[in-house]
C-alpha positions, 0 to 999 in steps of 0.5 A, spaced: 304 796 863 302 794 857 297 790 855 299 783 850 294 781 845 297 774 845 296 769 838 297 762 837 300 758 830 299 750 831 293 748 836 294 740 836 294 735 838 289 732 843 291 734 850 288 729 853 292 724 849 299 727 848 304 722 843 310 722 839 306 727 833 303 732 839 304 735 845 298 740 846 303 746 847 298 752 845 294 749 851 301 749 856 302 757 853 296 758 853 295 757 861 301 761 862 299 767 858 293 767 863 296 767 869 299 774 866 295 780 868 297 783 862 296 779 857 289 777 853 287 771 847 285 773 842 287 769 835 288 762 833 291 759 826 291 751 824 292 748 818 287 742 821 280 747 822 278 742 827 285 743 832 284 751 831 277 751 832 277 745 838 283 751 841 278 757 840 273 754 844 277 751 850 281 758 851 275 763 850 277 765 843 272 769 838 269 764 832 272 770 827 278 770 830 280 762 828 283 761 822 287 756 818 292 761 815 297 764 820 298 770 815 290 772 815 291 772 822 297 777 823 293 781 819 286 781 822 287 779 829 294 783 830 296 780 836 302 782 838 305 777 842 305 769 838 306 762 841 308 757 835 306 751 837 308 747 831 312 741 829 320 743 828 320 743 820 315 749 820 318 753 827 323 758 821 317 759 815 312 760 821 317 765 826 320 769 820 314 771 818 312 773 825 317 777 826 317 781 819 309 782 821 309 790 824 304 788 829 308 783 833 313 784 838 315 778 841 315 771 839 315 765 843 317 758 840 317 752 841 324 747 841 327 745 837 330 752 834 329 749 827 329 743 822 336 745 819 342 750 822 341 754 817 333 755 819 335 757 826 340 762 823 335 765 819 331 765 825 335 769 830 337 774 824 330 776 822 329 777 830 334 781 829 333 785 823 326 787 825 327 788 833 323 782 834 323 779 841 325 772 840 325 766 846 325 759 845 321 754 850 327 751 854 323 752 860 327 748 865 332 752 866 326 756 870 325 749 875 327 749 881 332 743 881 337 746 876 336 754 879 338 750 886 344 747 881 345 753 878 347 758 885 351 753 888 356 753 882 356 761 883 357 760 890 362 756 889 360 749 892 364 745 887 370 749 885 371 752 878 366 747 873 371 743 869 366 740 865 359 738 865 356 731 862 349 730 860 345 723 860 338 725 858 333 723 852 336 725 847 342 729 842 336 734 838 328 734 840 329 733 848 337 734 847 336 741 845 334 742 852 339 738 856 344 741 852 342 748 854 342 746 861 350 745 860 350 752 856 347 755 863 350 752 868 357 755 864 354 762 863 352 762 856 360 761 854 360 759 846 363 752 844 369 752 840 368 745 837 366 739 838 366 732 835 360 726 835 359 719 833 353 716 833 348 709 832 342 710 827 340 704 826 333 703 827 328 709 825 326 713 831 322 720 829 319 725 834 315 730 831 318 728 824 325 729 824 330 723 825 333 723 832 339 717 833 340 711 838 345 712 841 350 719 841 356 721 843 358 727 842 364 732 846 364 739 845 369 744 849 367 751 851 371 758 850 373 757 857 376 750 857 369 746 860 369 740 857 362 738 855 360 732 853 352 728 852 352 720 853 344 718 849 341 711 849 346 706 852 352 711 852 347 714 857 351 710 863 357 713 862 355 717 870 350 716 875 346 722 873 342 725 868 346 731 869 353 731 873 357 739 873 364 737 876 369 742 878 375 742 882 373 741 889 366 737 887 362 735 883 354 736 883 349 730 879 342 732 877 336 727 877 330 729 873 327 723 870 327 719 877 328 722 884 327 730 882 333 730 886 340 733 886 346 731 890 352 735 891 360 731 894 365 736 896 371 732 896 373 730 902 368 732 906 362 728 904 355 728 899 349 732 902 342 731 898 337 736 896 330 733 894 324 738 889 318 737 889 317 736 880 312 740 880 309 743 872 309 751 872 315 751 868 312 753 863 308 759 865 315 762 869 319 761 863 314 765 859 312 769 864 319 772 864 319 773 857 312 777 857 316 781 862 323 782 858 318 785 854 316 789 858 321 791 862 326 792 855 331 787 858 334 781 855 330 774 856 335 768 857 330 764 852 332 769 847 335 766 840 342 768 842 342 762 847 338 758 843 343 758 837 349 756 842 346 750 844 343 749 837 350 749 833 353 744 838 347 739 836 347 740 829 355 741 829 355 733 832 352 731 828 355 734 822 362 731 825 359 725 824 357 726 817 366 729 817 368 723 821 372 729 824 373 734 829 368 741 828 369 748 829 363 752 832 359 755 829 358 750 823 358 752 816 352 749 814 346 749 812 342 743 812 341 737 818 346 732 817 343 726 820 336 728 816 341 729 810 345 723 811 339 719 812 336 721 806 343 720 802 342 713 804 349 714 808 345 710 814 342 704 813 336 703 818 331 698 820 325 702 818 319 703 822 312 701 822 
């Protein structure tokens, strides 16, 4: 088994004081990477000294091997496993050259893919090119709920899936989650199209980048699965924060509330299955991707999903801006409601 040198690029914020501008992910990744035998920390890199020196500290991270330039660190502390644990407008700058540095093998980032569709392409591309391993954290696909969900539609409880519908968060920070949990629940089968509309009226930013009001956006899948996302108060469309409904019953996921799953058979009743939340999902998502890596076997948090879910996100909302139907994946390179906003197309109240 080989043994990982593990770097980390962003180290904020406080982990005792999680908010809209931080989330302390370097701390989550790096308690993941310590419960994987193989696996060793050894560099850090922030563009605030503090947050880097705060992290090397708390993890047991040598002085000389804390930096505030990532590229120094590739360089002198070699790692060959990196967490980018950064805002989204950094994730394609910072990850690109993580994996055209000789040294890494694997790169883990956080979601979402990128600020912009053409970001998350050139992510996946420089991936490729270089024979990089490239995950992305969408680590509730690794929660018991959805796994739980996910066996009974192979074993065939609701039939055949017709469509999945999503109610939970948002359409881009934490809707990159929620849309990739209806791609994995119809296998990984790429969109065709899909068409979005949505409100902006006040300012929202998560992490710095716009996210909308309210979304509705409806997608189809090359299988004919329908999928569709309800945000803010479209989200009463279904009782459920996820609903997968196929032709024999259907199947309501709820994570926000009662950690549960329901499942109604037509014509023979509903049964309940409740999950404790737990809070390992991160440590088994990247331990699956420390043991893709291993085993020289594909992860499915690798860039290829990612980009699934990503151009359906970043194809609604460029339907918005076309006020028409889009083909998948997107031509485009931009984010439209960032761009829209920008363009002053969006009238807002802005925040405080």
């Amino acid at each position: 088994m080989t043994d990982h040198r593990i770097g980390f690029i962003g180290t904020g914020a406080d982990p005792e004081n999680p908010s809209a501008t931080g989330f302390a992910m370097a701390y989550a990744h790096a308690d993941a990477y310590r419960q994987i035998d193989n696996c060793e920390l050894v560099a850090c890199a922030d563009i605030v000294p503090e947050n880097a020196q705060a992290f090397a500290d708390a993890q047991d991270i040598a002085d000389r091997h804390v930096y505030e330039d990532h590229r120094t660190m590739l360089d002198e502390a070699e790692p060959d496993i990196v967490s980018v644990c950064v805002p989204p407008v950094a994730h394609a700058e910072l990850t690109i050259d993580c994996c055209e540095h000789d040294a890494v093998d694997a790169v883990h980032c956080e979601k979402p893919m990128a600020l912009t569709f053409g970001g998350a392409r050139e992510m996946a591309a420089a991936a490729e090119e270089t024979g990089t391993q490239l995950t992305f954290n969408h680590q509730r696909r690794f929660a018991d709920l959805f796994r739980a969900a996910k066996a009974h539609i192979d074993d065939g409880a609701v039939g055949d899936i017709e469509r999945v519908v999503y109610t939970w968060g948002n359409f881009y920070d934490n809707g990159t989650h929620a849309v990739d949990m209806c791609n994995y629940f119809v296998d990984e089968t790429p969109a065709e199209w899909v068409l979005g509309s949505l409100d902006y009226s006040e300012e929202r930013l998560i992490f710095g980048t716009h996210n909308e009001n309210q979304m509705f956006a409806h997608w189809r899948y090359e299988n004919g699965v329908q999928g569709v996302a309800a945000t803010g108060p479209s989200a009463g469309l279904v009782p459920a924060d996820w609903r997968i409904e196929g032709t024999d019953g259907r199947i309501d996921i709820d994570l926000s509330g009662e950690h549960a799953l329901e499942i109604t058979r037509f014509g023979e009743g509903t049964e309940r299955e409740e999950f404790e939340r737990g809070d390992d999902w991160i440590a088994r998502a990247i331990a699956d991707a420390v043991a893709a890596l291993d085993e020289g076997r594909p992860c499915e948090l690798r860039a290829e999903n990612a980009l699934k879910a990503t151009e359906i996100i970043f194809g609604g909302f460029h339907s918005v801006r076309e006020r028409g139907r889009v083909e998948l994946p997107p031509d485009i390179d931009d984010n439209p409601l960032h761009a829209m906003v920008e363009a002053g197309d969006i009238e807002f109240e802005a925040g405080e």
